[in-house]
N, C-alpha and C positions, 0 to 999 in steps of 0.2 A: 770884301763884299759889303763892308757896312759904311764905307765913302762911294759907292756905286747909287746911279741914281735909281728909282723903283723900277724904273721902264728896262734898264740896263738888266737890273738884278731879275726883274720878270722872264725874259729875254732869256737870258743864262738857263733860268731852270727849266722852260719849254727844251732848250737844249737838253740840256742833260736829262730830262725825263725821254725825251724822243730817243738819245743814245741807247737809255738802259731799255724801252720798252722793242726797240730794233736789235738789242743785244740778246736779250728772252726770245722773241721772236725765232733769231736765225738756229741759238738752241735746240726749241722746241721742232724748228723744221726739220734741223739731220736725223730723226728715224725716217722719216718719210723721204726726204732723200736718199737717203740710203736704202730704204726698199725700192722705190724706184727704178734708180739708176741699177741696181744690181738683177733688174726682172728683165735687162735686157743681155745681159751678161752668160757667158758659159762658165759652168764650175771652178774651172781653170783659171778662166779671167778673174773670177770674185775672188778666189784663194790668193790671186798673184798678190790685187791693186781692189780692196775693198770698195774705198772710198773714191779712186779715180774713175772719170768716165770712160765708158766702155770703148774698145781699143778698134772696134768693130761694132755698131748695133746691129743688132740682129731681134727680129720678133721670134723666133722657133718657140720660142717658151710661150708666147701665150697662143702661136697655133697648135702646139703641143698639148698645152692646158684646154683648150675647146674640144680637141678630138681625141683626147683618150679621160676625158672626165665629163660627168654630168652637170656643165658647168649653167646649161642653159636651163635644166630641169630645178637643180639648186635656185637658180636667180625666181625660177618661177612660183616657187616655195616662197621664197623670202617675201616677195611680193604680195602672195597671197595673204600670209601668216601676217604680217605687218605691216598689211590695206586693212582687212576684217578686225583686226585687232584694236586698232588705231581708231576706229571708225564707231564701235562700241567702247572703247574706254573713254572718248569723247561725247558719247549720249550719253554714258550712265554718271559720270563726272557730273556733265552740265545740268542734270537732269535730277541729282542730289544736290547739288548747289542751289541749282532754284527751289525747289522743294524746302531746303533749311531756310531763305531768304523770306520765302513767302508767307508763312505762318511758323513766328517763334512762338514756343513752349517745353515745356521738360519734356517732350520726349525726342522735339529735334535738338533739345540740348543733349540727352541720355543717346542720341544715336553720333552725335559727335563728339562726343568722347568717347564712345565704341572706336569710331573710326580714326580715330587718333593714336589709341594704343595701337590697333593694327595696325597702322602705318610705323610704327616703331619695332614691329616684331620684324626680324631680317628674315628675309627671305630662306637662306640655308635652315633656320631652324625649324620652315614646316614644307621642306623637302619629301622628306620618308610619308609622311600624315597626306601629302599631296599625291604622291607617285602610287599610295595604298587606294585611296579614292578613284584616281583613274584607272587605276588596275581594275578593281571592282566594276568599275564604268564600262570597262572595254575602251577607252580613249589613248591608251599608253601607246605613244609610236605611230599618233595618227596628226593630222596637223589639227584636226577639228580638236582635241586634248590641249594643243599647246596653246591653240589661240583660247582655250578656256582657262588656262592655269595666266595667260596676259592680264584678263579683265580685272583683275588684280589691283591693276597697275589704275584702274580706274579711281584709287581712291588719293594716289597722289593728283590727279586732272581735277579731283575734287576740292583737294587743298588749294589749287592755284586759282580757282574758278568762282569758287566763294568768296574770296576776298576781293575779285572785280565786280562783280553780283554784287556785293554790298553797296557799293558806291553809286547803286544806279537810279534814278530819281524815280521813288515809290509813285512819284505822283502820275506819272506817266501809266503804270501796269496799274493804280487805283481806277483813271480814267477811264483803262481799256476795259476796267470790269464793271463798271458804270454804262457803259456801252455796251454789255452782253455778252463781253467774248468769255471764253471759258478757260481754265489755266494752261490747259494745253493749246489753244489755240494762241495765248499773250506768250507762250514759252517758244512756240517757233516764230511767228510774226514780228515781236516784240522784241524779247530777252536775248535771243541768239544773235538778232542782226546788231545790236547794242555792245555784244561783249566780242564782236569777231577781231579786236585786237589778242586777248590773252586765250582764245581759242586755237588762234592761227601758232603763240607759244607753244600753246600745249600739246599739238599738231608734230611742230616739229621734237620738240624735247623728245615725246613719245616714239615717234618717227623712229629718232637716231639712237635710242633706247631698245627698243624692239627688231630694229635691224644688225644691232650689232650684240644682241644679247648670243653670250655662247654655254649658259651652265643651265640652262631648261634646256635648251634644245636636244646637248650632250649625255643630258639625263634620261628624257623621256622619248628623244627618236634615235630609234636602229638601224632601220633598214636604209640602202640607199637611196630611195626613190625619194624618201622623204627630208631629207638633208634641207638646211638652210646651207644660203652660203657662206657664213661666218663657221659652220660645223663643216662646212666641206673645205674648208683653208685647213681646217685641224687635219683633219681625216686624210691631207693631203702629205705629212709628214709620216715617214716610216718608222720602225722601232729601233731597228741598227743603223740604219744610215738615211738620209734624207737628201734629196736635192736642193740646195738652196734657193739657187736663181726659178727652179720651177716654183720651191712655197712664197718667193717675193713676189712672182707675177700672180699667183691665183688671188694672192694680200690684196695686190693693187686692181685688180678686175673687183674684189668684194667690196673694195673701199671707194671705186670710183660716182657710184652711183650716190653714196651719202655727199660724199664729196660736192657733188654738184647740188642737191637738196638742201644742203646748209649752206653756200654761198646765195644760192637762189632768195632763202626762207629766212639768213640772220637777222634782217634788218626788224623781223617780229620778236626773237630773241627776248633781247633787252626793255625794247620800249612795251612790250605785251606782259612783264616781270613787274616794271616798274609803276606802269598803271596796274595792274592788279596786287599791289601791294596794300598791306592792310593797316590804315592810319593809326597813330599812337602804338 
């Protein structure tokens, strides 16, 4: 390697990084292959030949899945639960960030190191303290409970939102209040249209966060009506025996929807991270 000329040995390593990064890659794909190709499958056939393709495809399982489950009332849940949800953890995120940007002082210092610890407390540890509040509430097992115990989540949208907020040229939201506008009017006019790169991040992160969340839901909804679809993939396994090729197809009906939101939305991902990154 070290008689190779720079261009040669450049060369090489684009190679071998492409190998190893197409090696991970094809890894990472066989669960997903494997549920797939197995949601087309009868019992028999997955028991025969796991991993070969199906000897026959047949959809039965996912017309099976539509007509003896709640598959369309589940998807409507999910929707609902993780549009409302989504939609206030990105006002109140955005909406503490500007607030801390706009006038520093000890108490938006004192309330950000509030919200620092709480983002460090896990989740499982104020389960019981949350599940007693909504009891008390009357919210246990309603979805309007679960998109309450979400807003939560508002305070990581805050972390990533803050750090793009800061980079934003003061001089511009100085002018607008030279000019009369009032902080909520330079906060949607202004500040929102300015940070819609790490918004459109925070968007989706939350997005695929809340739609595939399955330990609130499992927790605090019972009844069927109210099912997410990630709780109704559970729900769809029995206690002595399960079908398999039916719980891969209801997998892949719950996954397909993300599926296409994140191919659609990566491209905000990375570069909405990257600019909202906090210098030094």
């Amino acid at each position: 390697m070290n008689g190779l000329k720079p261009s040669t040995r450049a060369k090489i390593g684009v190679w071998v990084r492409t190998v190893l990064v197409n090696l991970v890659a094809i890894v990472m794909a066989i669960p997903l292959y494997y549920i797939i190709i197995n949601s087309f499958k009868s019992s028999m056939d997955m028991a025969v030949s796991p991993f070969g393709l199906p000897g026959e495809w047949s959809f039965d399982n996912y017309v099976d899945a539509f007509a003896n489950l709640p598959i369309a009332r589940s998807f409507l849940n999910s929707i609902i639960v993780t549009g409302v949800a989504v939609f206030f953890q990105l006002f109140i995120g955005s909406l503490a960030a500007y607030g801390m940007i706009l006038r520093k002082s000890w108490f938006t210092a004192g309330v950000g190191a509030v919200l620092m610890i709480a983002f460090c407390i896990p989740l499982q540890a104020t389960l019981i303290p949350q599940y007693r509040i909504e009891a008390s509430l009357g919210l246990v097992n309603t979805l309007q409970g679960l998109i309450l115990l979400y807003l939560v989540n508002s305070i990581f949208c805050y972390f990533l939102i803050v750090g793009y907020m800061r980079k934003l040229p003061m001089e511009v939201i100085e002018a607008a209040r030279i000019d009369g506008a009032g902080p909520f009017r330079i906060y949607y006019t202004i500040v929102l249209p300015m940070c819609t790169p790490i918004l459109a991040t925070v968007v989706v992160f939350q997005t695929l966060s809340t739609w595939n969340d399955f330990l609130q839901p499992n927790v605090f909804l019972s009844s069927t009506d109210n099912r997410t679809i990630i709780l109704q993939v559970f729900n769809s396994m029995s206690q002595f025996t399960t079908n398999w090729p039916a719980f891969m197809t209801i997998t892949v009906i719950a996954l397909v929807p993300v599926f296409i939101f994140f191919i659609f939305c990566q491209k905000w991902i990375v570069s909405g991270l990257v600019a909202g990154s906090v210098k030094g």
